[in-house]
C-alpha positions as protocol buffer text, in pm:
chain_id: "A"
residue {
  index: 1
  type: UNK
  ca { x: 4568 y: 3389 z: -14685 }
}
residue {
  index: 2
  type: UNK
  ca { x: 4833 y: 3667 z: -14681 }
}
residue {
  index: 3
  type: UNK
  ca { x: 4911 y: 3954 z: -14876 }
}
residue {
  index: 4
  type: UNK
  ca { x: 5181 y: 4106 z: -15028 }
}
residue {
  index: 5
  type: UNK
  ca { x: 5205 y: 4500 z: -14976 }
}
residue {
  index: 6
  type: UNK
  ca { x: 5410 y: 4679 z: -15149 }
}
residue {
  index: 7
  type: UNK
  ca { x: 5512 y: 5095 z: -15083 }
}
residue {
  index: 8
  type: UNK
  ca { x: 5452 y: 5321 z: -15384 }
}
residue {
  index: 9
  type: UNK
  ca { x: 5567 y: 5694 z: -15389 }
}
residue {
  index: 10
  type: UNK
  ca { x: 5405 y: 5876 z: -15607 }
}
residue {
  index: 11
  type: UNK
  ca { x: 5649 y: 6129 z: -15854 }
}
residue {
  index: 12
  type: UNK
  ca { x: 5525 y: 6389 z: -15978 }
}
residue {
  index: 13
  type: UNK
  ca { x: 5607 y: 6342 z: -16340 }
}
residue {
  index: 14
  type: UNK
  ca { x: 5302 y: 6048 z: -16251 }
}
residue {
  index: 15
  type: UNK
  ca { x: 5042 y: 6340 z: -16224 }
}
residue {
  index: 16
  type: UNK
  ca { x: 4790 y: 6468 z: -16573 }
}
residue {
  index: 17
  type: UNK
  ca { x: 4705 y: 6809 z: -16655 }
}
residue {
  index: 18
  type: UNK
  ca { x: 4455 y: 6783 z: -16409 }
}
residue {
  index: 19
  type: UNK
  ca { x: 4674 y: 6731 z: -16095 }
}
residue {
  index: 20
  type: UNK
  ca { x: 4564 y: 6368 z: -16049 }
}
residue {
  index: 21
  type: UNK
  ca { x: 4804 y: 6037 z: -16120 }
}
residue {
  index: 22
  type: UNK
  ca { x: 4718 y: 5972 z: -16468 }
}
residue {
  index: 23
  type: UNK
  ca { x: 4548 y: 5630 z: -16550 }
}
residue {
  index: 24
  type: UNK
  ca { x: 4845 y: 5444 z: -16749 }
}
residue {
  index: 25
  type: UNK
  ca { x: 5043 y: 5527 z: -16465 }
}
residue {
  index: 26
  type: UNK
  ca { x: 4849 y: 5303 z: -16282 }
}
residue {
  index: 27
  type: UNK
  ca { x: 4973 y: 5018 z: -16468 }
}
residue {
  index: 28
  type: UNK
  ca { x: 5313 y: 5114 z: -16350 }
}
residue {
  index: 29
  type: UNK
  ca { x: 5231 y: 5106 z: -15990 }
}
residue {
  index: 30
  type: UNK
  ca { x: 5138 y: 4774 z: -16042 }
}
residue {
  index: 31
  type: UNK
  ca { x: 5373 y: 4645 z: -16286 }
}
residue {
  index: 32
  type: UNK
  ca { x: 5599 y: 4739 z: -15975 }
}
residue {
  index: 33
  type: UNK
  ca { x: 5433 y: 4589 z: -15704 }
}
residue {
  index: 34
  type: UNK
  ca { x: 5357 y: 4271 z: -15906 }
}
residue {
  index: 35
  type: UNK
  ca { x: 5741 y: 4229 z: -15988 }
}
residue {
  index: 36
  type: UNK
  ca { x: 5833 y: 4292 z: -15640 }
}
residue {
  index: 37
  type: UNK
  ca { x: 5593 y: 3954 z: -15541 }
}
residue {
  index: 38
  type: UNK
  ca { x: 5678 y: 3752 z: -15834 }
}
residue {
  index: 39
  type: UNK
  ca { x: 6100 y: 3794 z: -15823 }
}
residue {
  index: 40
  type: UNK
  ca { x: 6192 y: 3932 z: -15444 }
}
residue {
  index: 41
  type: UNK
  ca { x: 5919 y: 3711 z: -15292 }
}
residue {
  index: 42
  type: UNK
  ca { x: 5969 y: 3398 z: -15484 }
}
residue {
  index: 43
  type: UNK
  ca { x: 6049 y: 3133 z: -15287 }
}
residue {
  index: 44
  type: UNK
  ca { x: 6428 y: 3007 z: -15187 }
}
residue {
  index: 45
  type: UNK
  ca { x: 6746 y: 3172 z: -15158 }
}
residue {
  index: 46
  type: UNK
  ca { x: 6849 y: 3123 z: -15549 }
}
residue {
  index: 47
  type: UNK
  ca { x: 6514 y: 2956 z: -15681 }
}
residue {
  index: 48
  type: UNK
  ca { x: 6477 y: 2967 z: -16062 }
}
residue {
  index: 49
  type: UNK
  ca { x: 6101 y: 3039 z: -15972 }
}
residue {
  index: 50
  type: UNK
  ca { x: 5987 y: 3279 z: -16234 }
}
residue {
  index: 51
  type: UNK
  ca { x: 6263 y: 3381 z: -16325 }
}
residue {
  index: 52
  type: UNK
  ca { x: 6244 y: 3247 z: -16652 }
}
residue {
  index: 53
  type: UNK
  ca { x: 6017 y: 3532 z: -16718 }
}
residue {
  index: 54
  type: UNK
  ca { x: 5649 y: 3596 z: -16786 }
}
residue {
  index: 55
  type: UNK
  ca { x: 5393 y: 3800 z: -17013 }
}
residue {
  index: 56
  type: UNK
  ca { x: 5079 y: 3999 z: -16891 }
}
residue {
  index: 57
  type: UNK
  ca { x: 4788 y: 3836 z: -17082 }
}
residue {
  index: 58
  type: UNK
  ca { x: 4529 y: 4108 z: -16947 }
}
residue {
  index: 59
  type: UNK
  ca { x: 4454 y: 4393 z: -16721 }
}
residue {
  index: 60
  type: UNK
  ca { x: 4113 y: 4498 z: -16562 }
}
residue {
  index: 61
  type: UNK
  ca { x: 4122 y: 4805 z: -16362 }
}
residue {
  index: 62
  type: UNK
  ca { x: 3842 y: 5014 z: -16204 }
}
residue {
  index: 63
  type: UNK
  ca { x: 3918 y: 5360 z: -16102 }
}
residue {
  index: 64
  type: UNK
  ca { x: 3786 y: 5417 z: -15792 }
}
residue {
  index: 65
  type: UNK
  ca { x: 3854 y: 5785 z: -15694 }
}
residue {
  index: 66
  type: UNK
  ca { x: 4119 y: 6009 z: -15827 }
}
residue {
  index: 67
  type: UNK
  ca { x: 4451 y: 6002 z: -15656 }
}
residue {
  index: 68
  type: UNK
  ca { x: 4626 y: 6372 z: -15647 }
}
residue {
  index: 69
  type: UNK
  ca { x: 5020 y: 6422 z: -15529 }
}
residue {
  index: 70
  type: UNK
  ca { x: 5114 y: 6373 z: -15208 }
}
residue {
  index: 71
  type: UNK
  ca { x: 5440 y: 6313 z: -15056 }
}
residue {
  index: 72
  type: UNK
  ca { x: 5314 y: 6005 z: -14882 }
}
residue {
  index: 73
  type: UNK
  ca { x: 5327 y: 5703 z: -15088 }
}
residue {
  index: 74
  type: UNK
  ca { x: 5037 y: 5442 z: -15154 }
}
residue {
  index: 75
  type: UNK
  ca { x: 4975 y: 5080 z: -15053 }
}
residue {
  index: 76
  type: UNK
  ca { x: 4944 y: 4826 z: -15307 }
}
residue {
  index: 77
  type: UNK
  ca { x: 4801 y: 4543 z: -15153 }
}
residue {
  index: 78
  type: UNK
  ca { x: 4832 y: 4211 z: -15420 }
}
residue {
  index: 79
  type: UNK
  ca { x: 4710 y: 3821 z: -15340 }
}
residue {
  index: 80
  type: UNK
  ca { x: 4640 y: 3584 z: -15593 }
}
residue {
  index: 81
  type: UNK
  ca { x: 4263 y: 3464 z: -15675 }
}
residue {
  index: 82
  type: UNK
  ca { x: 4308 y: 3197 z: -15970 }
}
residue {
  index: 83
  type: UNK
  ca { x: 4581 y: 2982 z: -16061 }
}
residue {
  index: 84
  type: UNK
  ca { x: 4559 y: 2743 z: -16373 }
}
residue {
  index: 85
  type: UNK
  ca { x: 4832 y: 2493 z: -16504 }
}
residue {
  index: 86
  type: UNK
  ca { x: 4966 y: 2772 z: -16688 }
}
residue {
  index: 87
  type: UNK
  ca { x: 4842 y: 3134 z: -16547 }
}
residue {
  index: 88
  type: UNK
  ca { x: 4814 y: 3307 z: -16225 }
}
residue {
  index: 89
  type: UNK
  ca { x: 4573 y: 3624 z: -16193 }
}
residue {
  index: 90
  type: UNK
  ca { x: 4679 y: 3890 z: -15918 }
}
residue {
  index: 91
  type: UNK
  ca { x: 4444 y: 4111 z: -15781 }
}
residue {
  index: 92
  type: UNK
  ca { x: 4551 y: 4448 z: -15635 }
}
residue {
  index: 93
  type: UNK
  ca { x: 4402 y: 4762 z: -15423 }
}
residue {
  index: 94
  type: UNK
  ca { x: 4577 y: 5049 z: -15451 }
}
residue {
  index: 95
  type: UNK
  ca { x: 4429 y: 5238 z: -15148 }
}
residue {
  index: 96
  type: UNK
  ca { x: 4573 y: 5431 z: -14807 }
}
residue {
  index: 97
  type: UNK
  ca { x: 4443 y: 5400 z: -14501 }
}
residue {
  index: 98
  type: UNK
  ca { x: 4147 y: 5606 z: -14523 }
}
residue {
  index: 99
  type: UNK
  ca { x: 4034 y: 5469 z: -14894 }
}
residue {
  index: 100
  type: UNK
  ca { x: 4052 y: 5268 z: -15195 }
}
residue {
  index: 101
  type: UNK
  ca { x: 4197 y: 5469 z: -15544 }
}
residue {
  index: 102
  type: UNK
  ca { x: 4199 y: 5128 z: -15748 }
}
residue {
  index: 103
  type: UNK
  ca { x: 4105 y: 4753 z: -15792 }
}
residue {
  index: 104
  type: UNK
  ca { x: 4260 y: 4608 z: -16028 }
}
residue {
  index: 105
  type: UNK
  ca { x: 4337 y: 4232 z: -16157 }
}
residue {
  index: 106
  type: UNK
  ca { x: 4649 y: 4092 z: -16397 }
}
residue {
  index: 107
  type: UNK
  ca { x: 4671 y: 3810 z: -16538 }
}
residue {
  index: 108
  type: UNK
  ca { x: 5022 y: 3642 z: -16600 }
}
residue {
  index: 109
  type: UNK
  ca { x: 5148 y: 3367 z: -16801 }
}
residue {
  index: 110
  type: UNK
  ca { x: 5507 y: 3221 z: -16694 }
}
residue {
  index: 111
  type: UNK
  ca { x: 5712 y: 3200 z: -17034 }
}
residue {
  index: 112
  type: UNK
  ca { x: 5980 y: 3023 z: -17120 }
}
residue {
  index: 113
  type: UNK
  ca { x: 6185 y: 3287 z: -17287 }
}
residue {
  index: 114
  type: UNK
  ca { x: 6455 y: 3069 z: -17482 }
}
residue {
  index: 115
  type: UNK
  ca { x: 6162 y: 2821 z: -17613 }
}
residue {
  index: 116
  type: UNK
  ca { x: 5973 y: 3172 z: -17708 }
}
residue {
  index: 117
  type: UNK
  ca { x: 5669 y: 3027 z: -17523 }
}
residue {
  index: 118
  type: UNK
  ca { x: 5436 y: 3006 z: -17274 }
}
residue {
  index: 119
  type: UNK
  ca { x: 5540 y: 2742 z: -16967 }
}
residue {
  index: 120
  type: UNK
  ca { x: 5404 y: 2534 z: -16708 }
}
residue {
  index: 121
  type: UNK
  ca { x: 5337 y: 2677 z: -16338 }
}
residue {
  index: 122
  type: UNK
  ca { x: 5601 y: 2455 z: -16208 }
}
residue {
  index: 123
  type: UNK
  ca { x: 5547 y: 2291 z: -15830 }
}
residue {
  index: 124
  type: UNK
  ca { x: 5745 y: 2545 z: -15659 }
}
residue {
  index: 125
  type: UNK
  ca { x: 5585 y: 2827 z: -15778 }
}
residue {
  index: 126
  type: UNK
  ca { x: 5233 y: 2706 z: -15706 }
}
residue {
  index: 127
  type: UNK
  ca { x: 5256 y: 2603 z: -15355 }
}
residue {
  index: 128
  type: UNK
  ca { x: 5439 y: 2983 z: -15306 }
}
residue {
  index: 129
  type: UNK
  ca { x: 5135 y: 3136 z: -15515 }
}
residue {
  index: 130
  type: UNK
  ca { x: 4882 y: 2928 z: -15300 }
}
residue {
  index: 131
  type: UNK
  ca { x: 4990 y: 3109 z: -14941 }
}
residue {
  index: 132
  type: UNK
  ca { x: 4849 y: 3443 z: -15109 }
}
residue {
  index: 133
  type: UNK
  ca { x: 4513 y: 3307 z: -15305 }
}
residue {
  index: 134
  type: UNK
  ca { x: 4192 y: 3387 z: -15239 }
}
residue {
  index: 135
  type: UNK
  ca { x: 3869 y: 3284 z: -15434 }
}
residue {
  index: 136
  type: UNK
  ca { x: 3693 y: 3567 z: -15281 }
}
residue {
  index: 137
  type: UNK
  ca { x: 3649 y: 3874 z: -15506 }
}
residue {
  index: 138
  type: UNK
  ca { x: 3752 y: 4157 z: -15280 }
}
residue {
  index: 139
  type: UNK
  ca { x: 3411 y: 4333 z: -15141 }
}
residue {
  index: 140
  type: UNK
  ca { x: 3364 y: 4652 z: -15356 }
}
């Protein structure tokens, strides 16, 4: 199974009154990361593969440790663990080398944005998804 990783820098217009990277951003970081799997990653030089666009049906994050400003960026690490006829969940660590800041998991439906609905996974985009997936929940 691989995994996609993805660089983050961190601004500092992402840090709270307390001098840590407030929790929405978060969401960001992976909106980012996610995007960069789903549309530079997806597979063939011109492929229509989710490109048609897609909606975030959920988000479960746990907040592992705080994350403070650094000029080093963060690792987002992102594989897939479940993919139905019609959704894909991504999983996600945002961590460094020495430790884990969050675990988080998304998941996406593909949507057909001229119907105004939610589409198939087509056949192309499920054999791509299934080189990342991994049934096994990352050990906590």
């Amino acid at each position: 199974m691989a995994r996609h990783i993805y660089s983050c820098p961190l601004r500092w217009s992402d840090m709270d009154a307390f001098g840590h990277v407030n929790n929405v951003v978060f969401l960001r970081y992976l909106e980012e990361a996610r995007i960069d799997f789903m549309f530079r990653l997806a597979p063939g030089d011109g492929s229509p593969s989710f490109a048609g666009g897609s909606v975030v049906a959920r988000h479960e994050i746990d907040y592992v440790r705080p994350l403070v400003h650094r000029h080093a960026p963060v690792t987002i690490e992102s594989w897939v663990t479940k993919i139905t006829a019609a959704s894909l969940t991504i999983a996600y660590e945002v961590k460094d080398p020495e430790q884990v800041y969050v675990r988080a998991s998304t998941v996406v439906v593909p949507y057909d944005l001229a119907a105004e609905r939610p589409r198939r996974i087509t056949a192309e985009e499920k054999l791509f998804l299934q080189e990342y997936l991994d049934q096994e929940p990352a050990v906590a």
